[in-house]
N, C-alpha and C positions, 0 to 999 in steps of 0.2 A: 657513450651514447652516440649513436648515428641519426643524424640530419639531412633528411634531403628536400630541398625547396625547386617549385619548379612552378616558371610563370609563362602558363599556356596561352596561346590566343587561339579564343574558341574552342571550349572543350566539347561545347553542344556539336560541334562538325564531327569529332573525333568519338564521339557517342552514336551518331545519326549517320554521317555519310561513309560512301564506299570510295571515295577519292583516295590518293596517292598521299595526301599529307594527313587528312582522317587515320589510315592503316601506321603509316607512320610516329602518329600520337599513340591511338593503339597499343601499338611496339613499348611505346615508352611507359604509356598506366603498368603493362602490363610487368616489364622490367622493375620499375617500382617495388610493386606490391614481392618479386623475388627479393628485392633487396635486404628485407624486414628489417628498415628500418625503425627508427622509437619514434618516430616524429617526419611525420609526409606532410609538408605546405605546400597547396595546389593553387597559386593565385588564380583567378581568372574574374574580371569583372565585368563580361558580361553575362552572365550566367541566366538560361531562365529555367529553374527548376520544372516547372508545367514538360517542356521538350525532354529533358529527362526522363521524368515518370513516363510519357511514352514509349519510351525507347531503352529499357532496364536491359534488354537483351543483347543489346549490340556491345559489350564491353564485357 
């Protein structure tokens, strides 16, 4: 079984902006999701889902 845990700060930037550490997060969802692993834990606590549903397209 593969595990991968990963505790973001600010995924809302990494979803919404075009900054240097946003593309960089980027890089890493996107790494992820190659990895297939059985189990992806995404901490992040400040999350606001509303900024998301905006913004489905950038990720």
């Amino acid at each position: 079984m593969k595990m991968i845990s990963w505790n973001i700060d600010s995924i809302n930037a990494a979803l919404t902006s075009d900054s240097a550490r946003a593309q960089l997060s980027r890089g890493v969802l996107y790494k992820l999701a190659e990895e297939d692993a059985d189990i992806v834990a995404i901490q992040e606590t400040n999350f606001q889902p509303q900024a998301h549903r905006r913004n489905t397209k950038s990720c």
